[in-house]
Every structure is written in structure tokens, then in C-alpha cells.
DRENTORKOL-3810 file (N, C-alpha, C; in nm, 4 decimals):
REM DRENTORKOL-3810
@n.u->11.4341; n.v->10.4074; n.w->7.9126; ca.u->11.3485; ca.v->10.2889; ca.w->7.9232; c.u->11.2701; c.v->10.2953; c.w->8.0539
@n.u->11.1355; n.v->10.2668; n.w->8.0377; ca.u->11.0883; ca.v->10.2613; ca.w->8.1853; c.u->11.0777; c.v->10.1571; c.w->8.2282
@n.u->11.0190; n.v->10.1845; n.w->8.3392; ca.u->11.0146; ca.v->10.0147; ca.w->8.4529; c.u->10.9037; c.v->9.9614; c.w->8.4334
@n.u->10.8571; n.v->9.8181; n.w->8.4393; ca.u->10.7411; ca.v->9.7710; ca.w->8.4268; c.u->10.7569; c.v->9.6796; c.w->8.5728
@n.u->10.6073; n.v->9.6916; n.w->8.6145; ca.u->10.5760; ca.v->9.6713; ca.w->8.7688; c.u->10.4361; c.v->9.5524; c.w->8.6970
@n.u->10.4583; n.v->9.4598; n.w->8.7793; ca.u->10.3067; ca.v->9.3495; ca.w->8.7635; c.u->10.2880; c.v->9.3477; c.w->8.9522
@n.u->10.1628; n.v->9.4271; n.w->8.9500; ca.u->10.1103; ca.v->9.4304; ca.w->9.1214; c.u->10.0016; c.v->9.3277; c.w->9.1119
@n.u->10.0603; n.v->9.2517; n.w->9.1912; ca.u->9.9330; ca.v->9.0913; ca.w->9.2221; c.u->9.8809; c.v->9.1105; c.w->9.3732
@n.u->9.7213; n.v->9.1445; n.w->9.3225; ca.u->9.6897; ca.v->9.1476; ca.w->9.4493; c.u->9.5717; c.v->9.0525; c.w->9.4608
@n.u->9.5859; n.v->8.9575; n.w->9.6277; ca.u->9.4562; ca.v->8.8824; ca.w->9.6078; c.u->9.3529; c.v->8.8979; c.w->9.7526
@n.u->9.3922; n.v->8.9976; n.w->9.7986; ca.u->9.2440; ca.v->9.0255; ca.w->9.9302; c.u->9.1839; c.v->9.1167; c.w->9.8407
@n.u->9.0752; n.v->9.0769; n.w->9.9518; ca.u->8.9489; ca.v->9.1879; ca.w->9.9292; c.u->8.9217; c.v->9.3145; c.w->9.9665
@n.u->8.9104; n.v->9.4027; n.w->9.9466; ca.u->8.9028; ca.v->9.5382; ca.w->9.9451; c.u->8.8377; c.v->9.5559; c.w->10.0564
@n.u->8.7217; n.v->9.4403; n.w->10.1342; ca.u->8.6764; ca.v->9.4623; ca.w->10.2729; c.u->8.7114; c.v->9.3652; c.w->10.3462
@n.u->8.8422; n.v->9.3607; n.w->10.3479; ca.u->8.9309; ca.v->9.2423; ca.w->10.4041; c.u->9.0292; c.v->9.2911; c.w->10.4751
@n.u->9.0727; n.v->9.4146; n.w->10.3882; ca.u->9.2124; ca.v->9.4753; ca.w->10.3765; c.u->9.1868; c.v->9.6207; c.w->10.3502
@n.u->9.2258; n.v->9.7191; n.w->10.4981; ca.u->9.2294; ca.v->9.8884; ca.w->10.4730; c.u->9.3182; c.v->9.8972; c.w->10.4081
@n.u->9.4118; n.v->9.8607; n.w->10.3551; ca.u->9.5715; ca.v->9.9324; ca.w->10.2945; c.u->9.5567; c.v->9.8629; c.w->10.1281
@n.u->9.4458; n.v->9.8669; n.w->10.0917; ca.u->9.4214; ca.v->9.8496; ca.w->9.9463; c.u->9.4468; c.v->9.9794; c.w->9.8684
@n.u->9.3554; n.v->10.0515; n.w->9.9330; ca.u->9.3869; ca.v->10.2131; ca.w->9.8714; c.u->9.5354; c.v->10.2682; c.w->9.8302
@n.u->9.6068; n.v->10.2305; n.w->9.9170; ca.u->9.7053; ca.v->10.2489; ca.w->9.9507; c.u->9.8091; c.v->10.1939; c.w->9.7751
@n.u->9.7744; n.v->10.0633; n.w->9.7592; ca.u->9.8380; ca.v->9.9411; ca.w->9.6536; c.u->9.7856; c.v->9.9828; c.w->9.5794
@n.u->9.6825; n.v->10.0297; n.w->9.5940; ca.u->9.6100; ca.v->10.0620; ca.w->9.4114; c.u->9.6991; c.v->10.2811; c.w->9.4147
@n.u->9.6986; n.v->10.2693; n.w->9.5008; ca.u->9.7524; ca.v->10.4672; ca.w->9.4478; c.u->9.9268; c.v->10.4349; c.w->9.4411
@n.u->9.9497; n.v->10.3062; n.w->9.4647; ca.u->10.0984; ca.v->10.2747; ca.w->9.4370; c.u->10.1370; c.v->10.2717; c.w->9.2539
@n.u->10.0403; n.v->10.1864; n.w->9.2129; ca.u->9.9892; ca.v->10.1568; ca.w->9.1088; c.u->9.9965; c.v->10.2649; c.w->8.9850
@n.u->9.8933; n.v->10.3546; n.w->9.0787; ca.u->9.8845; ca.v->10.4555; ca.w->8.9886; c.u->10.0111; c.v->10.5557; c.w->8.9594
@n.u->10.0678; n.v->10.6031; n.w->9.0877; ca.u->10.1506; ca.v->10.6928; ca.w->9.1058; c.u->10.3039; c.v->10.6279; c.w->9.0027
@n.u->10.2777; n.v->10.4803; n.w->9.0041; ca.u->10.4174; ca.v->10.4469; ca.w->8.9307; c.u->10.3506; c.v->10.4659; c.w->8.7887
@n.u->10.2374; n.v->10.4446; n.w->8.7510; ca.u->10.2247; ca.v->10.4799; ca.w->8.6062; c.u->10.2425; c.v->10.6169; c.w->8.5438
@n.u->10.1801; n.v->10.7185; n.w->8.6753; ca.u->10.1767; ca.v->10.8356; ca.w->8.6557; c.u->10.3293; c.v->10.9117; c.w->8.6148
@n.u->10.4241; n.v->10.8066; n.w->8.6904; ca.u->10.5894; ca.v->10.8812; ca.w->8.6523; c.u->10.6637; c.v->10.7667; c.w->8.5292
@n.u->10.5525; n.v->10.7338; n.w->8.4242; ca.u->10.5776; ca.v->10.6894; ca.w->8.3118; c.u->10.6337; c.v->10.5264; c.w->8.3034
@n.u->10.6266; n.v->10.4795; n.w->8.3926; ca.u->10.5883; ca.v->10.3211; ca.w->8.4372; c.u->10.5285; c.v->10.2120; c.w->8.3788
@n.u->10.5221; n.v->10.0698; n.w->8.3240; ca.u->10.4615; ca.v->10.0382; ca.w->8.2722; c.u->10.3707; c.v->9.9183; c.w->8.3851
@n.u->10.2809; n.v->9.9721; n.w->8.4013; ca.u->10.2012; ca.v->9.9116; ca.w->8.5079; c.u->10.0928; c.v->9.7894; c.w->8.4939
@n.u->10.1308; n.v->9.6586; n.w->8.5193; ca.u->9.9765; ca.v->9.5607; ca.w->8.5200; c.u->9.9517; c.v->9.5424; c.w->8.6530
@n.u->9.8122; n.v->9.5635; n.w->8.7284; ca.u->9.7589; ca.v->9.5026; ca.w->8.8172; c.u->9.6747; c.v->9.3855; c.w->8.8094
@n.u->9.7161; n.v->9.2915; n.w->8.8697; ca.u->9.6453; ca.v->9.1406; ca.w->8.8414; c.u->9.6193; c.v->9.1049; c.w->8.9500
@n.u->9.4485; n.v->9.0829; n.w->9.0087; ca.u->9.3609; ca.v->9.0116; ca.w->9.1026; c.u->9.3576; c.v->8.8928; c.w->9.0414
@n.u->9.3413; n.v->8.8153; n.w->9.1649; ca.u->9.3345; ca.v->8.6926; ca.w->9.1781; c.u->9.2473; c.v->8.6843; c.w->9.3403
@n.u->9.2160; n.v->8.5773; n.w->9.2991; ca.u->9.1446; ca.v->8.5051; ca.w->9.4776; c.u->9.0113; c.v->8.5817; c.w->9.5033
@n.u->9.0249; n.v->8.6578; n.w->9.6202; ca.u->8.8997; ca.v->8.7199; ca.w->9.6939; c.u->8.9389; c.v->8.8644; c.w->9.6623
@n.u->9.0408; n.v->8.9752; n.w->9.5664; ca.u->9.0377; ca.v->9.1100; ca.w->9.5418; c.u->8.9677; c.v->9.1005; c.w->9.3823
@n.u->8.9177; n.v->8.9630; n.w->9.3363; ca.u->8.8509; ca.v->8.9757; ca.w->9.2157; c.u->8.6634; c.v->9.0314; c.w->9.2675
@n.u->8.6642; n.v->9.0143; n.w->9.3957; ca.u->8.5366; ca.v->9.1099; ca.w->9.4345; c.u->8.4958; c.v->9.2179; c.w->9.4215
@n.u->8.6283; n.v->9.2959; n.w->9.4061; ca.u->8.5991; ca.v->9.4069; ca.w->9.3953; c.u->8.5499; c.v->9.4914; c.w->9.2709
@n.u->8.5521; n.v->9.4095; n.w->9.1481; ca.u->8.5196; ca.v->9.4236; ca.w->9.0601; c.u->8.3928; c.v->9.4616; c.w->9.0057
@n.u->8.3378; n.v->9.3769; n.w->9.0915; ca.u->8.1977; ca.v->9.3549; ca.w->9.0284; c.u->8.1067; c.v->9.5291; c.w->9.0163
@n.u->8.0829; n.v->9.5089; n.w->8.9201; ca.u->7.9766; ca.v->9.6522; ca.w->8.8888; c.u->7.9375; c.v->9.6805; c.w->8.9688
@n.u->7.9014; n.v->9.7902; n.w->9.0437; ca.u->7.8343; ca.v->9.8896; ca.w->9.1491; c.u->7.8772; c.v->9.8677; c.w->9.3244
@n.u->8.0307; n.v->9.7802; n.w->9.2817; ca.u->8.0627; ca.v->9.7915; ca.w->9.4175; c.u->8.1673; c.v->9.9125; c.w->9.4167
@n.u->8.1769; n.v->9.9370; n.w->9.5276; ca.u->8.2432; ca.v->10.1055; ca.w->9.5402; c.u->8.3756; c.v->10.0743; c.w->9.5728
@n.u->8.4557; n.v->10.0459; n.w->9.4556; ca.u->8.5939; ca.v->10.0274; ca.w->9.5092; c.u->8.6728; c.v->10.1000; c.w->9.3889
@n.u->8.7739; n.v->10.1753; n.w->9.4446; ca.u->8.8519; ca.v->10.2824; ca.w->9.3468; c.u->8.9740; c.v->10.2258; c.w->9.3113
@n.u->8.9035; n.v->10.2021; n.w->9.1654; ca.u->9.0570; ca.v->10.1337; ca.w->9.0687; c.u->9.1517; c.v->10.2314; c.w->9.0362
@n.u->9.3040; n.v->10.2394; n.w->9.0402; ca.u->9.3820; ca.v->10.3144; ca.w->8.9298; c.u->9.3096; c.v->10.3155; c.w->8.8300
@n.u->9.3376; n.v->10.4266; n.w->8.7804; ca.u->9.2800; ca.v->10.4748; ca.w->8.6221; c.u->9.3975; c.v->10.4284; c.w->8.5613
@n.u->9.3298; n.v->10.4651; n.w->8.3766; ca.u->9.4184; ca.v->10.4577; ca.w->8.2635; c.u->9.6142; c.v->10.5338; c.w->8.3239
@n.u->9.6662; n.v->10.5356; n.w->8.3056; ca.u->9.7643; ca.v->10.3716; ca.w->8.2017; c.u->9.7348; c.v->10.2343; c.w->8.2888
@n.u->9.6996; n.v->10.2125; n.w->8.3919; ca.u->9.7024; ca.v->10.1021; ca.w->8.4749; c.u->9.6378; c.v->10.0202; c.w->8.4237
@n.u->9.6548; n.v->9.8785; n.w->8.3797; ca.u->9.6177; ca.v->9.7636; ca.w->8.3036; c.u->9.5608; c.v->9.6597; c.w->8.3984
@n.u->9.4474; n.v->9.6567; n.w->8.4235; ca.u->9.3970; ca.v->9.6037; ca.w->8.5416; c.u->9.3645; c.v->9.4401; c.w->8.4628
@n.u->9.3793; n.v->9.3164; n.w->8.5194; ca.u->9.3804; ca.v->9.1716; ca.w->8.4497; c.u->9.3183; c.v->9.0977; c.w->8.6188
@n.u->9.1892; n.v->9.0394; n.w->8.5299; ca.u->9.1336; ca.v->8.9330; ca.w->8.6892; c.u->9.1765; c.v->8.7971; c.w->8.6282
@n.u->9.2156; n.v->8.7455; n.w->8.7063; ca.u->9.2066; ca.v->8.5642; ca.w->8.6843; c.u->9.0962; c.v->8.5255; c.w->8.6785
@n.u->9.0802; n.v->8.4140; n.w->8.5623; ca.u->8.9459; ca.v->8.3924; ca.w->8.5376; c.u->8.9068; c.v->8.2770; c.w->8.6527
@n.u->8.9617; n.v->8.1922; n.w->8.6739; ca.u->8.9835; ca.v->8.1077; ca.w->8.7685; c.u->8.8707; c.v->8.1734; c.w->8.9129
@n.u->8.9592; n.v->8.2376; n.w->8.9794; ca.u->8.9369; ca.v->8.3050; ca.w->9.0771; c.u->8.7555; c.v->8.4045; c.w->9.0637
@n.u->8.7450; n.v->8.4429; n.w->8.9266; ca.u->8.5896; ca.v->8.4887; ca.w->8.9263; c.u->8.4955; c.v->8.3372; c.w->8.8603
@n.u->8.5305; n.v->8.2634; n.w->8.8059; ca.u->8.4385; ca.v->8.1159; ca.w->8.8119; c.u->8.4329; c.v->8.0899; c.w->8.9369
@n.u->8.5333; n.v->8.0707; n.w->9.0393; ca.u->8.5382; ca.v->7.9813; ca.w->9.1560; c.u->8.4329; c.v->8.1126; c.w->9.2852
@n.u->8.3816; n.v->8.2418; n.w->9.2355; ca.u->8.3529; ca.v->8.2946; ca.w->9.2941; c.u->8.2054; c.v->8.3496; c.w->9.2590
@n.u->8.1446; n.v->8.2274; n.w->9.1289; ca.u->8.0334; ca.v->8.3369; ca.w->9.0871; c.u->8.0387; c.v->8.4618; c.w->9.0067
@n.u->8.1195; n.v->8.4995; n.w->8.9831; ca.u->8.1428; ca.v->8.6345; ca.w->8.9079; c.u->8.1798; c.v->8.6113; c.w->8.7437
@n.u->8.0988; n.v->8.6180; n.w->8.7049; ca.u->8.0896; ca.v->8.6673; ca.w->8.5177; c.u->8.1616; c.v->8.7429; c.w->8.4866
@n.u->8.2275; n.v->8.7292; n.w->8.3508; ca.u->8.2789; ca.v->8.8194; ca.w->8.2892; c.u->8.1922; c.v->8.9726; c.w->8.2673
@n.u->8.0813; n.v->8.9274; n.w->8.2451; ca.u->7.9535; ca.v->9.0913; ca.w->8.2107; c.u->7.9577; c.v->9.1358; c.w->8.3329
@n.u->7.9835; n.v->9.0405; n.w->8.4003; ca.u->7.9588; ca.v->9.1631; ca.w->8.5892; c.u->8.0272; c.v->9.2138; c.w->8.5791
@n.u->8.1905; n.v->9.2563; n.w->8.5233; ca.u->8.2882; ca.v->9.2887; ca.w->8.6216; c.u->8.2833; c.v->9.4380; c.w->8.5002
@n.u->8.3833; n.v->9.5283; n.w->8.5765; ca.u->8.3735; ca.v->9.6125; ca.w->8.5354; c.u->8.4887; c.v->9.6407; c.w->8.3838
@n.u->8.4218; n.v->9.7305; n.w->8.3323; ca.u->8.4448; ca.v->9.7439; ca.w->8.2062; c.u->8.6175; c.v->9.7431; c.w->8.1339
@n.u->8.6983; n.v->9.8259; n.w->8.2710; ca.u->8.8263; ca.v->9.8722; ca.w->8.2898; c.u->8.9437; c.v->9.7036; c.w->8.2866
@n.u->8.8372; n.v->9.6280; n.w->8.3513; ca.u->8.8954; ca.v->9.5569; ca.w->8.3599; c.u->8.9503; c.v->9.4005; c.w->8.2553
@n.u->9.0488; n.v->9.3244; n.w->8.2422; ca.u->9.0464; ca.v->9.2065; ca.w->8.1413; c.u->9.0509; c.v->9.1179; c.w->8.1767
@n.u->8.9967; n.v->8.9961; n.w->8.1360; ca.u->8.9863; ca.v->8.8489; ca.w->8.1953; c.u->9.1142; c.v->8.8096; c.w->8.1574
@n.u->9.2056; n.v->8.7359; n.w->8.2110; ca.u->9.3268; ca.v->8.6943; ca.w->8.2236; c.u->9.2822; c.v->8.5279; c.w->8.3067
@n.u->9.4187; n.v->8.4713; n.w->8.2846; ca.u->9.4530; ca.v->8.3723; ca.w->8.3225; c.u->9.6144; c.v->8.2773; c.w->8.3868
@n.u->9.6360; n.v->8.2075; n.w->8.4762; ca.u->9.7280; ca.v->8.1650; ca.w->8.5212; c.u->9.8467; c.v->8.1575; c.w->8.4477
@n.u->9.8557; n.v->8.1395; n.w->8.2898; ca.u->9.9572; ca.v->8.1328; ca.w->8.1614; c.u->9.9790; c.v->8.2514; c.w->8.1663
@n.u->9.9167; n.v->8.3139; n.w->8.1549; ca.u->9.9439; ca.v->8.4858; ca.w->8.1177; c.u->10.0337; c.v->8.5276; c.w->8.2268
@n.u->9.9891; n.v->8.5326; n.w->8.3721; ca.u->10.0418; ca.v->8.5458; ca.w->8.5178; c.u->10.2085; c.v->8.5131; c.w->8.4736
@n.u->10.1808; n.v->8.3844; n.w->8.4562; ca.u->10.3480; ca.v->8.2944; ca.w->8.4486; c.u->10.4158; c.v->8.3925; c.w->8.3528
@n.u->10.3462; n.v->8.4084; n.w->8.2416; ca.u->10.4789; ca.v->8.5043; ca.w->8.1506; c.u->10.4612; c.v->8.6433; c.w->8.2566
@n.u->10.3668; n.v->8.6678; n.w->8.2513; ca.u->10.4325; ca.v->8.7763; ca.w->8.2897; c.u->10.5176; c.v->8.8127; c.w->8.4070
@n.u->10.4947; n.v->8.7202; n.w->8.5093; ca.u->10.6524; ca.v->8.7337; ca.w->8.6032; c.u->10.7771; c.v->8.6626; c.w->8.5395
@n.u->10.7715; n.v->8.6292; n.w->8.4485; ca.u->10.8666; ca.v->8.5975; ca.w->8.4152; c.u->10.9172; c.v->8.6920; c.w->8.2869
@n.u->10.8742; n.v->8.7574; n.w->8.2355; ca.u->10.9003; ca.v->8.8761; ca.w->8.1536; c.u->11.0146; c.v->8.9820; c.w->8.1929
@n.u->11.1005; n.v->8.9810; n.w->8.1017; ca.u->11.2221; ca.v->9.0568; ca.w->8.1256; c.u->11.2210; c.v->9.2140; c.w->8.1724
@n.u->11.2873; n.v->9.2214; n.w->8.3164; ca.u->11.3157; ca.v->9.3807; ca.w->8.3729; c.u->11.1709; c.v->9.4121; c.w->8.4034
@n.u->11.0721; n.v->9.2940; n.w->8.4480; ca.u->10.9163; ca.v->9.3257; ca.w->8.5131; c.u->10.9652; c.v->9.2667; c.w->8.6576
@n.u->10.9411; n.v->9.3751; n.w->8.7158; ca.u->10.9396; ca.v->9.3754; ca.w->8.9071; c.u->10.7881; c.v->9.3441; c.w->8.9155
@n.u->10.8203; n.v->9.1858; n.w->9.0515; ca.u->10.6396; ca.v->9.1939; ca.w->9.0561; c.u->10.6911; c.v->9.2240; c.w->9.2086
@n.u->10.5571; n.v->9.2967; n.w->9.2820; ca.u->10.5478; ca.v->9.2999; ca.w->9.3896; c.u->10.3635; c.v->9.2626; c.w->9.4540
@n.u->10.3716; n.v->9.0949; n.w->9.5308; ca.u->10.2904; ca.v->9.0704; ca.w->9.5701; c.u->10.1992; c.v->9.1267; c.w->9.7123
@n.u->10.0855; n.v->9.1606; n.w->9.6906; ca.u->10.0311; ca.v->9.2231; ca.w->9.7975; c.u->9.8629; c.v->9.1794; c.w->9.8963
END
């Protein structure tokens, strides 16, 4: 059975040098067969937006923005990038609360 990890992250990518860092955490646990969601919220839903230069984990990594957090910021669903899914605060709740899911907030 593998592990499932929900990484909640809510700075901004030009807020915070050690993003790189959380997102290759991300990856590296998917990469050793992991079941990985990353969920922005707040001010790391910036980073989203189309043609800004910020390096997401790739596939298996399940990237989810709060919709909340891109209304309260101007940011459209069509802006954001393709990789990514509009999510919401209900969803968040199950999923830390979802059985043998480690969240680690960052």
C-alpha cells in the first residue's frame, strides 16, 4: 500500500526561496510511488497563473487551487494553468481528514 501525502501550500513563490524545495518534495514522494495532492491556497495560488515561471511537480502530482483564494485574488479559472484543478474548502476538509493521508503544511 502506498502513502498518500496532501502538501498545502499557501506563500508565494516570490515570497518564499524554499518553494522549489516543497514542490521537488512533492515530486520525489510521487516518484517512489506515493499518492500525492498539492493544494494552494492564499497567495501560492499566484503562481499559477499562465506565463508565470514557476516549476510545478509534474504528473503523478495532483495539483488543486482553492477557488476562494483565486476569486479573492483576481485569478480565473482560464488563467491558471492547465495542470492544475479548481478545488474548494469541502474538498480540503475531506481530504485531511481521509484515512492514512499525512498532510504536511508549508
Amino acid at each position: 500500500m502506498s502513502q498518500k501525502y496532501l502538501l498545502i501550500e499557501s506563500r508565494d513563490s516570490f515570497d518564499s526561496a524554499d518553494l522549489p524545495y516543497f514542490f521537488n518534495l512533492a515530486k520525489d514522494l510521487a516518484a517512489k510511488g506515493s499518492d500525492v495532492i498539492l493544494y494552494l491556497i492564499q497567495n501560492a495560488v499566484f503562481g499559477l497563473r499562465k506565463g508565470v515561471k514557476q516549476t510545478f511537480p509534474g504528473s503523478p502530482v495532483k495539483i488543486l487551487a482553492d477557488d476562494f483564494s483565486l476569486r479573492e485574488r483576481g485569478i480565473k479559472k482560464v488563467d491558471i494553468i492547465a495542470s492544475a484543478k479548481v478545488s474548494n474548502v469541502d474538498e480540503l476538509v475531506d481530504l485531511l481528514l481521509e484515512e492514512n493521508r499525512k498532510a504536511v503544511w508549508h
